[in-house]
N, C-alpha and C positions, 0 to 999 in steps of 0.2 A: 306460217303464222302461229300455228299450233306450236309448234318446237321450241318460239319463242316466248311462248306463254307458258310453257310447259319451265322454262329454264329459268324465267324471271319467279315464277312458284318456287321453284327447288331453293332460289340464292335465297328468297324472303325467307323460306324455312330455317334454312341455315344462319342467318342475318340471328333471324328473332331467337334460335338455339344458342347461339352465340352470347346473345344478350343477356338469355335466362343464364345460362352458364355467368357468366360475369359478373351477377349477383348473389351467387350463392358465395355464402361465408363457413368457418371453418376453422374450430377456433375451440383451445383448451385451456380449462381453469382449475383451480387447487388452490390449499390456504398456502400464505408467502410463510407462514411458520409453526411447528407441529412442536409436541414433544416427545421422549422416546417414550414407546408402548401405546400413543394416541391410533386412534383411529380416523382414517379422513377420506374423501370422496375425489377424485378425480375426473372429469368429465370432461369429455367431446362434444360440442354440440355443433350440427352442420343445418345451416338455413337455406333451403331450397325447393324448388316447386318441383324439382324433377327426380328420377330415380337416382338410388344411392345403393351402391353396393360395394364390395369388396373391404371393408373396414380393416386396419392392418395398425395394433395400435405397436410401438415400440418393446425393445426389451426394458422391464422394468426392475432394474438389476437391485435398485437401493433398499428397499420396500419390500414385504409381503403383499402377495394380490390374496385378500382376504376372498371379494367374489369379483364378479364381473365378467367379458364387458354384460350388461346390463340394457337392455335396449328399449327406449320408452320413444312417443312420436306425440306430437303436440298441432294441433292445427288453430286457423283463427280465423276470422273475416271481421271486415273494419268497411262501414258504408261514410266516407266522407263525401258531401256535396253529390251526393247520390246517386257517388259510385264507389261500386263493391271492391274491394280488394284483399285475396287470402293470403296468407302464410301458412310455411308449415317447417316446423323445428324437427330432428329427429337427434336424441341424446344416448353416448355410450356411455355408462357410468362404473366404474372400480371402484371397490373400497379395498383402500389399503391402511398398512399398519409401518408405523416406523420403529427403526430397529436399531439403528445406529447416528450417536451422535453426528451432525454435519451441514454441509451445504451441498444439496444434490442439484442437479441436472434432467426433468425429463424428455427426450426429443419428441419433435412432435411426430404426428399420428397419420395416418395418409388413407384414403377413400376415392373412387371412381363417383362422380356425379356425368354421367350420357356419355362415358367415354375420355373423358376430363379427369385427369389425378388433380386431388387435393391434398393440400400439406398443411395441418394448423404448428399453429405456436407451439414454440418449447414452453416447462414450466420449470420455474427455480425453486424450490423450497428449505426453508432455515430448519434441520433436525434439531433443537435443541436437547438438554438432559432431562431426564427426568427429573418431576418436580418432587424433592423432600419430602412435602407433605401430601402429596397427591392433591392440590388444591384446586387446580381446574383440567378444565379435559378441554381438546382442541373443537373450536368451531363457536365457542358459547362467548354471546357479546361481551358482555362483562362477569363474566366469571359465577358460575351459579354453585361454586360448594366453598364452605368456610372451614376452617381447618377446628375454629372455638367451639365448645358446646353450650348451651343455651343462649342466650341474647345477646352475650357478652361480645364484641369484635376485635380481635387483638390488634396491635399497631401495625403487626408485620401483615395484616390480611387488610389493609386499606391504607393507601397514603398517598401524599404528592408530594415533588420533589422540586426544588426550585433551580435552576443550575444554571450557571450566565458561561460565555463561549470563551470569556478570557476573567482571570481576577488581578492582571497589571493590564493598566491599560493609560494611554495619554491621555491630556486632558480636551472633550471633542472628540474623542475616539469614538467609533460605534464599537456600543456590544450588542449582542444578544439574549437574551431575561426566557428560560424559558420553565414553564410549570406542566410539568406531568401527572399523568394517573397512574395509581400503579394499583390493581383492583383484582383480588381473589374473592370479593363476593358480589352478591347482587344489587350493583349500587342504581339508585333510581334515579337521587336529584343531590341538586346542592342548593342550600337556603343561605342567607345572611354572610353573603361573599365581601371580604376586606382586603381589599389590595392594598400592599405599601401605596404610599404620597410620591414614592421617588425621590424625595428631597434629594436638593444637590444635584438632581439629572432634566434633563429633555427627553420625555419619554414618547415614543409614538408605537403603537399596539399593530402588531402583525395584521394584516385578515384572513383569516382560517376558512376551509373550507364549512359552510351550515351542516353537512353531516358530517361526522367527524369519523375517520377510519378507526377502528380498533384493530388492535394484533399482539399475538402474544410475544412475550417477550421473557427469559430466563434473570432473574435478577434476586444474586446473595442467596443465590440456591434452593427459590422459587419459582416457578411460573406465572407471572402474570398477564391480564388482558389490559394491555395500556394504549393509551392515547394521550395527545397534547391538548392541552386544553386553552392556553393562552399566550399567548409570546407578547414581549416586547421589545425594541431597539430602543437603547438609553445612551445618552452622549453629555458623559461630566462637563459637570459647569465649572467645576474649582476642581486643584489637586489637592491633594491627599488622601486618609483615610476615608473612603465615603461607603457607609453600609445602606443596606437593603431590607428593612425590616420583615417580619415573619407575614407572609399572607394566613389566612383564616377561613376557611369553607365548613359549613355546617352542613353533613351528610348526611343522606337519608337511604337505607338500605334495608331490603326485603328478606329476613332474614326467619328459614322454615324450621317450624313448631314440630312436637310431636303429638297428633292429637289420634283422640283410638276411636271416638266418634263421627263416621264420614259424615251427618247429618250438623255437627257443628263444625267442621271442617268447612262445607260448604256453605255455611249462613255468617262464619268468622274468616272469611278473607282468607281459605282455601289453605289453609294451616299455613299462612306466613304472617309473620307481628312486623310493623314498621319501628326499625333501629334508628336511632337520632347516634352522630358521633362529630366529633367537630373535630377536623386537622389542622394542623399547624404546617407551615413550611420552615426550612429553618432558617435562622439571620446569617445573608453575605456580607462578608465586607471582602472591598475593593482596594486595591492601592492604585490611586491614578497620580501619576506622573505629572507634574507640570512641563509645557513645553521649554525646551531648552533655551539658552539665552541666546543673544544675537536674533532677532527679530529683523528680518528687511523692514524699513520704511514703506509705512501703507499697506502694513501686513493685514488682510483680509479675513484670517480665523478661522481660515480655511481646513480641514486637517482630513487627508485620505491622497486621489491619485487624480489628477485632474488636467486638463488642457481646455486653450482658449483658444478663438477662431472670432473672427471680425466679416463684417460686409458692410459695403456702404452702397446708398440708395444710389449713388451718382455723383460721378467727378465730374459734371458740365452742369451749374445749373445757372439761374439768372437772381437777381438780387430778389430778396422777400419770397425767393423759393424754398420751401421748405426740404430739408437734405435729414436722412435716419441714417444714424449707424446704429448698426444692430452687433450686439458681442453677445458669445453664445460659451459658458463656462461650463463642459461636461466629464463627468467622471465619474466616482463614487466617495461618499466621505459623507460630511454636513451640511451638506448643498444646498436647504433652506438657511443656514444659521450664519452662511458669505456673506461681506459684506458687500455693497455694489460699488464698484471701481469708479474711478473717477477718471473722466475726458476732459484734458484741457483744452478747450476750445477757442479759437482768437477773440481778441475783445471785441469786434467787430461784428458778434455772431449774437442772437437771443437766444440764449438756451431753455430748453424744458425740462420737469421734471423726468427723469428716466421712467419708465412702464418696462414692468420684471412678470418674468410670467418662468412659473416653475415648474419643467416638465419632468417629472422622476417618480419614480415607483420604489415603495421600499423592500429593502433586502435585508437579510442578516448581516450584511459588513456594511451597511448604511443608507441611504437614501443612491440610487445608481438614475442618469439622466441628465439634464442640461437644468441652467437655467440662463433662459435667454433675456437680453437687457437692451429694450432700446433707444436710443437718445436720438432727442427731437432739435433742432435747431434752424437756423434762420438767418441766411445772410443780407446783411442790411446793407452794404458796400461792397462795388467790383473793386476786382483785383484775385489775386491768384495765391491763396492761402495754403497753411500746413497745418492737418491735425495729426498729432503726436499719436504714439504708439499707445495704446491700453496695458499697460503693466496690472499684473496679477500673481501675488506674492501668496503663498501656502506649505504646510511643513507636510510636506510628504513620507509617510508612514512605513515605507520599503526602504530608503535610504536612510531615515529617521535624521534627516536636516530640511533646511528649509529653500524651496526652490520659488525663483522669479519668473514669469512668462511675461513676455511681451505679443501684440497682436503687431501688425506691418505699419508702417507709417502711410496719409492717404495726402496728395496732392489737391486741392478743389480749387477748378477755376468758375470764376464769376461774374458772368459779364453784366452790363448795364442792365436791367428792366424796364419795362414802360410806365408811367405815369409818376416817376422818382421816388418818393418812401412812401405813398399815398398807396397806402395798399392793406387788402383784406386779405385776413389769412383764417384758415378753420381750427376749430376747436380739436387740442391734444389729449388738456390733461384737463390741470383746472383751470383754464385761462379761461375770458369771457368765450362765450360764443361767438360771438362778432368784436376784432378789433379795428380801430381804425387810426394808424399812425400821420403825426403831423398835420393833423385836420384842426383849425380854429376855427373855422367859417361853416355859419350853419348852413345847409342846405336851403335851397329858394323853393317856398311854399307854393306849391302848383294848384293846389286846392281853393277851392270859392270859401274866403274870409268872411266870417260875420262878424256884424260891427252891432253896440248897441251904446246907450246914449251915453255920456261924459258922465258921471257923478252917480250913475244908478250902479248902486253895490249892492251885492249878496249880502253883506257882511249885517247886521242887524237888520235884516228883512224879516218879516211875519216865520219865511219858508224857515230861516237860519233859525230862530229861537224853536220853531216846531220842531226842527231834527236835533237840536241841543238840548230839548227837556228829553225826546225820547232814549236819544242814548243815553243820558243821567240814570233814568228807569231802568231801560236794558243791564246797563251796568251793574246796581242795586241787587237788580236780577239776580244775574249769575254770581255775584258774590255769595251771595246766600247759597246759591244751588251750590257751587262750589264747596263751601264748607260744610254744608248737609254731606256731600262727599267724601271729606276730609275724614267726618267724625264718625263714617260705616267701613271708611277703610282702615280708621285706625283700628278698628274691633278686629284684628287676625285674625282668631279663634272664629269670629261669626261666618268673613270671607271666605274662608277655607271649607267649613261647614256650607257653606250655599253654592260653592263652585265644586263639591266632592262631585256629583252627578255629571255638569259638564266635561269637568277634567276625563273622571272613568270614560265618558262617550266619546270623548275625540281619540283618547287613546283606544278603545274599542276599535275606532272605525280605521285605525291605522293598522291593527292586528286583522280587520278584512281584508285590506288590502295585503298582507301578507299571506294570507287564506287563499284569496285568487293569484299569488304567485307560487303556490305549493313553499313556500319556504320554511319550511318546520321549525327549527330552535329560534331565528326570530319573531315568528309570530306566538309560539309556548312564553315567551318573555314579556311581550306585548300583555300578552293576556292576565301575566302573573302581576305587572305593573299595575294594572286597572282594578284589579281585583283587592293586592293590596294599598294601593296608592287611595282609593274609595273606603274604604273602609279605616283607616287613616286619617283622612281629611273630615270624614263625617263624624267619628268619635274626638278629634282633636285630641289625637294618639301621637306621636311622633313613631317611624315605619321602626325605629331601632327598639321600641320597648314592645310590640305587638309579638302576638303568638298564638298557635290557634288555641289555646289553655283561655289567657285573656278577655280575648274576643268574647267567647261565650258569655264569660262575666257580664262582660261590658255591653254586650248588644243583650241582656236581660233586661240591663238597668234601664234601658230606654225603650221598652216595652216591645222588644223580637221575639216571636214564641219560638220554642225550642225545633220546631219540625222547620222553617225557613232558618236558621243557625246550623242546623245540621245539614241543608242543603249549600249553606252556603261554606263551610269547612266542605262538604265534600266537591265540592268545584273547585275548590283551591289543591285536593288531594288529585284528583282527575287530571289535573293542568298538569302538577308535580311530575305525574306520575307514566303520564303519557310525553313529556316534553323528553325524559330519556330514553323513554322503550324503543327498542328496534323499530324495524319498516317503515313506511311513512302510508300512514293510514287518513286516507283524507276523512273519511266519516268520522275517526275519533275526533279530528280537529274542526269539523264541523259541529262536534256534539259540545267539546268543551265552549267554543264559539257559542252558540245558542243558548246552553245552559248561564256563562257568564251572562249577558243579554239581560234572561229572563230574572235570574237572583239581583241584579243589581236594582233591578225595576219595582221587583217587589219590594225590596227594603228601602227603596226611595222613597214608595208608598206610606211608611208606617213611620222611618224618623223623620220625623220633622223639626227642625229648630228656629 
């Protein structure tokens, strides 16, 4: 019995070693792009509760190993539901230097955890050239040295780039619209964004990830730290020449002083001055193609790669039974902008409106997915019918003509039902709730009838002139209330001014809710909207001519003293200015939260109109 106890010990040991084993991780990171002479970090980190030894990192042939490895151990404890649970990290870290133009290779690294070899990841890294101007150095989010000296920002040290994936294109074609950053100095924010109208296009907006990756990139014999900022897929509506006007972002960049006083250094915003610069993008123009002639009959306007597929609910049914074919048209192209096919159904049949339901996700070469179509109908007569094929015509983009699909043809038999056309069927689309075919005859009243005397009417009774003066009055009533309404909504200026408060609060409380979902740039937006959108509505400013210059002015004239005006610019600076910085710091977003709060409350306080 001992021996057995003894051996069921030894496997649970080994079981639970097992399992720790199982969860340690093992795993190495580096930036995806460097330039030549940067300096950058290489690290190993392995997660595990148990011993770790022999470390064995690879030859690192491409690179200097400036130091390293470097060994640092990290631990933690976390009590959920009230129980404890540790970690413990241990990190090898290199700084290396790169040397030569390229795209390297590092293999991964190999360590014993209790007897157990570990292997982490390889790493890739882009060597680019050195930058011309020396303008940034690897690892810094957006670029922290500017090539200009004093306040000035050159063209070539900030810009965005507008660049679509094709400039011929059919008409319905997807492109892709995309706007870059290209940033050699310290950019914070973007103010009074103007995006083209699109004219001439169907445009629908990428969804980008909330934090946006930054990376360097070499470009016209610089270094920059770029990111995308917006995309769009646009699908022409008409051929020909169709251009893209310039977009417009008004920047705001942190740009450092020389100051020889640390004491003002430190009370003036740490020797950096806030730069205002507005970019332009430049104007595309397009050549889009009209489709070629020769159109099938019942052409759809359809344009990309697409197949069609049919099902029907049931080849047996009984008359007044309801039958669904369902056609499901998938691919990638315009796939909201199809039109919906048409089913010849026998005359014999009641048909319904179709119910379209579009399942697709957008891509850079167009919307990709189905859209399913399904048709409702209703056999009112046996017998043994044919529904036709579903034809669906569309110019396909690879062969650049025009192709026809057909779905299979369907047999339906139909036999007699019970009670002959006297029959209840349920609600599809818009039809009633309840229909009731071939019914003349009312129903036989099961209910106890009351009877009252020959000649005694409502109709001029005491009761009828009582309820006919009072709605006369009610009526009067509301007329008046109604035009009392009339003539406070016609006052714009006043409405705007007495909803400035609501409007900022609702929008507030939707910037909470993005607060308790950690979503950083949608809630910086949220917050920016209330802030200026209140401040707006309560001066009866329009958003396009405000500025925090203005403001001042203008919140003087209505009696703001200067110390709540300078709180309330510096909320609008705070929101700015922490909506681009690095990390995601929840207490900053707490603070501009509460601060927004409190400034709008007080200045609710004091204007009044």
């Amino acid at each position: 019995m001992k021996k057995i106890l003894l051996i069921g010990i030894t496997l649970a040991m080994i079981a639970f070693r097992a399992l720790a084993d199982d969860k340690a991780t093992f795993t190495a990171s580096a930036p995806d792009a460097v330039a030549v002479g940067d300096q950058f970090r290489l690290s190993y980190v392995v997660t595990t509760q148990n011993n770790v030894r022999d470390f064995r990192a690879p030859a690192i042939k491409a690179f200097d190993v400036l130091m390293g490895p470097m060994r640092s151990q990290q631990y933690s404890r976390n009590m959920v539901n009230g129980k404890s649970t540790t970690s413990s990290s241990i990190t090898f870290t290199y700084t290396l230097m790169a040397t030569k133009e390229g795209t390297y290779t590092i293999p991964g690294a190999t360590l014993q955890v209790e007897g157990n070899q570990l292997i982490s990841n390889s790493v890739t890294i882009k060597v680019l050239p050195a930058d011309q101007s020396g303008a940034l150095e690897s690892g810094e989010p957006r670029g922290s040295k500017s090539t200009q000296s004093g306040n000035s920002i050159g063209a070539s040290d900030l810009f965005i780039t507008g660049t679509v994936s094709k400039t011929s294109v059919y008409e319905q074609e997807a492109l892709l619209l995309t706007y870059k950053i290209y940033s050699a100095v310290d950019l914070r924010s973007f103010d009074n964004i103007k995006l083209p109208d699109f004219k001439g296009f169907h445009s629908q907006e990428v969804e980008l990830p909330a934090n946006r990756k930054w990376g360097l990139e070499h470009y016209q014999g610089r270094n920059y730290q770029t990111t995308v900022y917006r995309q769009f897929v646009l699908f022409p509506q008409q051929s020909g020449k169709l251009t893209i006007n310039a977009a417009r972002f008004d920047a705001s960049i942190a740009k450092a002083t020389q100051v020889i006083d640390p004491f003002d250094a430190f009370f003036n915003g740490g020797g950096f001055v806030e730069v205002k610069k507005t970019l332009l993008t430049p104007t595309i123009t397009l050549e889009v193609k009209p489709l070629p002639a020769g159109k099938p009959e019942g052409f759809s306007g359809g344009v990309g790669e697409f197949s069609i597929t049919s099902t029907l609910s049931n080849t047996q049914v009984k008359t007044n039974d309801a039958i669904t074919l369902k056609v499901a048209i998938s691919g990638t192209g315009n796939l909201k902008l199809i039109a919906t096919p048409e089913v010849k159904f026998p005359d014999e049949f009641e048909v319904y409106d179709p119910k379209v339901e579009n399942k697709s996700r957008l891509i850079s070469t167009g919307l990709s997915g189905s859209k399913v179509i399904d048709y409702l109908a209703i056999p009112r007569n046996a017998g043994t019918f044919k529904i036709p094929p579903v034809t669906f015509s569309y110019f396909d983009l690879k062969s650049k003509s025009y192709k026809t699909l057909s779905t299979q043809p369907y047999t339906l038999d139909v036999l007699k039902g019970e009670g002959n056309a006297s029959q209840t069927i349920a609600n599809f689309t818009s039809k009633e709730e309840l229909k009731v075919l071939n019914e003349d005859i009312r129903f036989i009243k099961q209910h106890r009838v009351s009877l009252h005397k020959r000649g005694d009417y409502f109709f001029g009774s005491a009761a009828y002139w009582t309820i006919y003066l009072l709605a006369g009055v009610a009526f009067i009533f509301f007329v008046l209330l109604y035009r009392r309404q009339i003539a406070a909504n016609a006052n714009l200026a006043r409405m705007r001014t007495k909803k400035a408060n609501s409007v900022a609060v609702r929008r507030l409380k939707m910037a909470g809710r993005l607060l308790a979902e950690n979503k950083k740039e949608p809630f910086y937006d949220e917050v920016m909207k209330a802030l200026w959108g209140y401040i707006s509505d309560k001066l009866n400013i329009p958003l396009s001519r405000l500025s925090k210059e203005n403001i001042r002015e203008e919140l003087q004239r209505y009696g703001v003293d200067a110390a709540l005006t300078d709180e309330f610019i510096h909320t609008l600076n705070q929101c700015e200015f922490a909506r681009f910085a690095p990390g995601n710091d929840n207490q900053a977003m707490d603070n501009v939260y509460n601060h927004s709060l409190e400034v709008i409350g007080k200045m609710e306080k004091i204007i009044k109109k």
